[in-house]
ZATORVO-130688 format. One record per residue (C-alpha): residue in three letters; x, y, z. Coordinates in steps of 0.1 Angstrom, whole numbers, padded with zeros to 4 digits, always signed. Layout:
REM residues N
alaXYZ;...
END
This chain:
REM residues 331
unk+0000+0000+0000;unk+0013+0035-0009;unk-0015+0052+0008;unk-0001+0062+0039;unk+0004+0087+0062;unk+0036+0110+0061;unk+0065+0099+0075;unk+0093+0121+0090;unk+0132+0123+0093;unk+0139+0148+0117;unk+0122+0180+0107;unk+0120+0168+0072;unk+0087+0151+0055;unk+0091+0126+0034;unk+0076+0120+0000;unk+0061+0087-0007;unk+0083+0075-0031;unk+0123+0083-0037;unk+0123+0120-0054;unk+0151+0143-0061;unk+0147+0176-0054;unk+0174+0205-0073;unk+0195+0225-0049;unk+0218+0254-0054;unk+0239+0232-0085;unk+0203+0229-0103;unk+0212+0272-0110;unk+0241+0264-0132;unk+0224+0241-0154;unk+0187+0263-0157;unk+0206+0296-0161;unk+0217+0298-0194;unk+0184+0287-0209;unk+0168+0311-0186;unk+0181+0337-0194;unk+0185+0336-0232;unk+0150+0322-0235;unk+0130+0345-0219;unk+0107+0361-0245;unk+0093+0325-0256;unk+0080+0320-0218;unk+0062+0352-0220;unk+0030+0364-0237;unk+0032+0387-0266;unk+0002+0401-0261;unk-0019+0416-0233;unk-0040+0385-0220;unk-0079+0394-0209;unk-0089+0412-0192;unk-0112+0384-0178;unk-0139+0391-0161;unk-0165+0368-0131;unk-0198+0381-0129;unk-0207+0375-0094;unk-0241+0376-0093;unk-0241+0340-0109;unk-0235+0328-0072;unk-0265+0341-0059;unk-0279+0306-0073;unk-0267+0268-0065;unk-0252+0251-0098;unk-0281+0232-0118;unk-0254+0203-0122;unk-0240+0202-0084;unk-0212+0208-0102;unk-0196+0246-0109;unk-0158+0249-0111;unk-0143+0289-0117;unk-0108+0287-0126;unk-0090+0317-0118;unk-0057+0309-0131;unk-0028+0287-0123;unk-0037+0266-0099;unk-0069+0288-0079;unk-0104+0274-0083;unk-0135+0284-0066;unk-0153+0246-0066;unk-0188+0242-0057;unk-0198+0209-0053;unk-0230+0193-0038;unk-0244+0221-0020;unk-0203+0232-0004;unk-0182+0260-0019;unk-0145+0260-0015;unk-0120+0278-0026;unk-0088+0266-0037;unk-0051+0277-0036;unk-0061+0316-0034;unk-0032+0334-0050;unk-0045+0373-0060;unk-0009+0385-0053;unk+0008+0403-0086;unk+0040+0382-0085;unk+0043+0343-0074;unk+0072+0357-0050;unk+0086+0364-0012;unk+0084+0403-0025;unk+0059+0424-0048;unk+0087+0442-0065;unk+0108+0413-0078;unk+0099+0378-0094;unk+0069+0361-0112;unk+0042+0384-0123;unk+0011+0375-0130;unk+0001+0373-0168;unk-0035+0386-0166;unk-0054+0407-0135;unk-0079+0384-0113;unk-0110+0379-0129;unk-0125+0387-0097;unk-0118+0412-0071;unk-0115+0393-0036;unk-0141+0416-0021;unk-0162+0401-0044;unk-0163+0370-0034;unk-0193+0346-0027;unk-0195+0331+0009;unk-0171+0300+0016;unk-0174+0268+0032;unk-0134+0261+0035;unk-0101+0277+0015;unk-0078+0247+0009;unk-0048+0249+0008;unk-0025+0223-0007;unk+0014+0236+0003;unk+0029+0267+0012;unk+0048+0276-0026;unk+0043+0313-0032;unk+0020+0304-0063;unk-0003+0284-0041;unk-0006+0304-0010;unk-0006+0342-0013;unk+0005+0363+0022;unk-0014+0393+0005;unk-0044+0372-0002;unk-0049+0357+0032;unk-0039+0389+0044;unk-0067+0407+0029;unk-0090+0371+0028;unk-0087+0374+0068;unk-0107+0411+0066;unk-0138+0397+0046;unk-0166+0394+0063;unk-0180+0365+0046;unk-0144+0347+0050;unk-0144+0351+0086;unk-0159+0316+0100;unk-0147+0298+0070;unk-0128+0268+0078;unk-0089+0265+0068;unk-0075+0233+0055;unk-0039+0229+0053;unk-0012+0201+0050;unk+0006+0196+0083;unk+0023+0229+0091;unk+0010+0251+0072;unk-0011+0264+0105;unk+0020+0280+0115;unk+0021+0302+0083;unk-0017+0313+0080;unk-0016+0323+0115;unk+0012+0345+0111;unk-0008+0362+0085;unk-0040+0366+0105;unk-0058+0331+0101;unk-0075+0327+0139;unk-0060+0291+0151;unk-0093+0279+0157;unk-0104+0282+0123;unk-0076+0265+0108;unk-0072+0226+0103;unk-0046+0208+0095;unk-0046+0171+0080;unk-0019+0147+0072;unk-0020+0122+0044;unk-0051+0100+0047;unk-0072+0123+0072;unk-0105+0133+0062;unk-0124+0158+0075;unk-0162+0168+0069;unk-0172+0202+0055;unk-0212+0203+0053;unk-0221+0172+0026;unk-0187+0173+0017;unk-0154+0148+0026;unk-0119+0164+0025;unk-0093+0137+0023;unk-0058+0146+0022;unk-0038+0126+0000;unk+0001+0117-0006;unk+0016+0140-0033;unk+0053+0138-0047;unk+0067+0175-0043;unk+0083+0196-0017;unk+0079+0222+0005;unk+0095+0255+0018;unk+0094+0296+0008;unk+0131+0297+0009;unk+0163+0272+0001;unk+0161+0271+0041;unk+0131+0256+0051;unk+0123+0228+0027;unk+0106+0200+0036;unk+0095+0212+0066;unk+0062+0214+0067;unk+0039+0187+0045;unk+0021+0189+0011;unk-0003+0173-0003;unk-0033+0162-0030;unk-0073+0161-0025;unk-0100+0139-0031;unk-0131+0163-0025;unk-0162+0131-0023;unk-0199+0148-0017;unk-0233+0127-0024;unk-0236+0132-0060;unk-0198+0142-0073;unk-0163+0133-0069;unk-0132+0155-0074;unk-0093+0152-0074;unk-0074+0184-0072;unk-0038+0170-0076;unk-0019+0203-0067;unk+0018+0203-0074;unk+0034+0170-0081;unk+0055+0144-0105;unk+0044+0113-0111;unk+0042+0083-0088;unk+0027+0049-0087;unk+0002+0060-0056;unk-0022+0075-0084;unk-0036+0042-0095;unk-0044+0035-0057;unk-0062+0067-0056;unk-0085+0064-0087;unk-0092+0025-0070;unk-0096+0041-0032;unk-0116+0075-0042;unk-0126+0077-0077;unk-0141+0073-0097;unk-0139+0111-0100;unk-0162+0133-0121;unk-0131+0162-0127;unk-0095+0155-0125;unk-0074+0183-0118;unk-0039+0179-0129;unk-0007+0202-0130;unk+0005+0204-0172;unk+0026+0240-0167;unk+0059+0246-0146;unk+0078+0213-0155;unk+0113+0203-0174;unk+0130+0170-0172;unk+0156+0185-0149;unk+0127+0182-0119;unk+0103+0156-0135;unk+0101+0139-0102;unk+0081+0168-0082;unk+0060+0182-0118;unk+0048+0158-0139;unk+0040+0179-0172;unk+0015+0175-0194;unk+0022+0141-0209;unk+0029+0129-0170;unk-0005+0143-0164;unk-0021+0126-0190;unk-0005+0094-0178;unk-0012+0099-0143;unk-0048+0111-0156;unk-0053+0075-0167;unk-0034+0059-0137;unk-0062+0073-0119;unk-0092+0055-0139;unk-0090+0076-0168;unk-0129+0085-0159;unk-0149+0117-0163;unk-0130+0149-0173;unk-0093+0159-0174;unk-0092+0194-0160;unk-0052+0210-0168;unk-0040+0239-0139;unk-0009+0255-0129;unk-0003+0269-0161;unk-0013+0304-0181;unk-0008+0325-0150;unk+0029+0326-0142;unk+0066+0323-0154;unk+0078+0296-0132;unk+0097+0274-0158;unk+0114+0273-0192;unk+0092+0263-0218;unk+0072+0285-0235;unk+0037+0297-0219;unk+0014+0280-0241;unk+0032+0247-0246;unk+0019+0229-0218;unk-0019+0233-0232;unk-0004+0228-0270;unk+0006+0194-0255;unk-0025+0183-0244;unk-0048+0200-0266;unk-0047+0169-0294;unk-0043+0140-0271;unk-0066+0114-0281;unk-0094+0097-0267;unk-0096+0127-0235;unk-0121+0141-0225;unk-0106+0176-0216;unk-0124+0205-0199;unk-0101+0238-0199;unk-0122+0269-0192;unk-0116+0302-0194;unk-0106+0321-0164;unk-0129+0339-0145;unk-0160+0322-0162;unk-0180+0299-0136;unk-0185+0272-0159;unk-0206+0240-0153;unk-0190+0203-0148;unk-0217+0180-0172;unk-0208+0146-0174;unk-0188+0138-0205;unk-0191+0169-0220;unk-0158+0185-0231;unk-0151+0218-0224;unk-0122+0234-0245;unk-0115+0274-0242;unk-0094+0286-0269;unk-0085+0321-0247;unk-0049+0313-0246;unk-0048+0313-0285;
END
């Protein structure tokens, strides 16, 4: 069984499997590509502006099923009566400062203050494009965020308190925990990644996947990972799932083992069952790797026999079974 809880070695978590993470001697081998190859990775044109009309979540989802993608790897999922929001990164750069690193590609689609009432934020590892200190920061303020529940890896408490999460409100789950949020079960699941917002703290507090199970739909938000045999264990354990969400952008073959890409997605897509719909994230937002910006949709975008549902961000879009959903925005 693969399915297990996290194990430790000191401070350090462990993944499931043997992974290699880059250190400092990763630098000399990524810096000459990127820095010579910098205009592919960026868009050539303005991108959006996108736009979320709010007043669609003033009414439940016909389907049960209403996924708004607001880029990279944030989603605002409602499912079976629950409404959780995902990853919240609003920040302008995927970065420890706002004057230096990543920027964003595209403003939100939606301004935080207008924001539908949560059930839970989830919160899948504390990378800087995954968990925002100026979006908690200004999440913590909303009125309609202020009971909302908190679910994090092991850790991650630490980190939300700091930036005004109230302890109570905050849970935090390692691998194989499940905890109940209205009709909905949370489990957290293994992932094959890392942790840490510097060189110095890696690995020391835990990441991890999702299986989000209500009465009437299943979901897997896969986060940040590579590939590992655990996957076929999930789809048999949790699936079948109606969506699939699975990382495409951010990867090379010099860090394969912590992001899969998008022909590792596809692959771990099928390890997982292969059923319902294939939803790509973590790509279209940010600069975070060395291939060009739309390569890792071009990838997927002919694949055969899947069943691909890639909206465009902003737009609360409905989850039909079997029907594909294919937004040609980045084009």
């Amino acid at each position: 069984m693969l399915l297990q809880p996290a194990r430790r070695d000191g401070r350090r978590y462990l993944n499931p499997v043997r992974t290699a993470v880059g250190g400092l001697s990763m630098f000399f081998k990524v810096a000459p590509r990127f820095f010579f190859g910098t205009k592919a990775r960026l868009p050539t044109h303005p991108l959006g502006p996108f736009h979320t009309d709010a007043a669609v979540y003033a009414s439940q989802p016909p389907s049960g099923l209403r996924v708004t993608w607001m880029g990279h790897s944030t989603s605002l999922i409602e499912i079976d009566g629950a409404r959780i929001l995902i990853d919240p990164v609003w920040d302008e750069r995927a970065a420890p400062t706002n004057w230096a690193g990543p920027k964003r590609f595209f403003a939100p689609p939606l301004a935080l203050t207008d924001l539908p009432s949560l059930d839970a934020v989830l919160i899948s590892h504390d990378h800087y494009d995954h968990l925002g200190e100026g979006t908690i920061r200004a999440l913590t303020q909303l009125p309609a965020i202020k009971n909302v529940q908190w679910i994090t890896p092991l850790g991650v408490g630490a980190l939300l308190k700091k930036f005004g999460v109230e302890a109570t409100h905050i849970a935090e789950m390692n691998w194989m925990d499940t905890t109940r949020i209205g009709p909905l079960d949370i489990t957290a699941l293994p992932s094959r990644h890392f942790s840490g917002r510097s060189l110095f703290n890696r690995f020391q507090t835990l990441w991890a996947s999702f299986a989000l199970a209500g009465p009437a739909h299943r979901v897997y938000y896969g986060a940040d990972s590579g590939e590992w045999p655990g996957f076929t264990e999930i789809g048999q354990q949790f699936g079948p799932f109606d969506l699939t969400m699975l990382e495409i952008g951010a990867s090379d073959p010099l860090w394969a083992d912590i992001h899969m890409g998008p022909e590792g997605a596809i692959r771990s897509f099928r390890a997982l069952g292969g059923n319902g719909l294939f939803m790509p994230i973590h790509w279209g937002l940010f600069d975070l790797a060395l291939h060009r910006w739309r390569q890792p949709i071009e990838a997927i975008w002919h694949v055969e026999n899947l069943k691909l549902w890639s909206p465009t961000p902003g737009a609360p879009t409905e989850v039909i079974s079997g029907k594909e959903l294919r937004s040609e925005w980045w084009r």
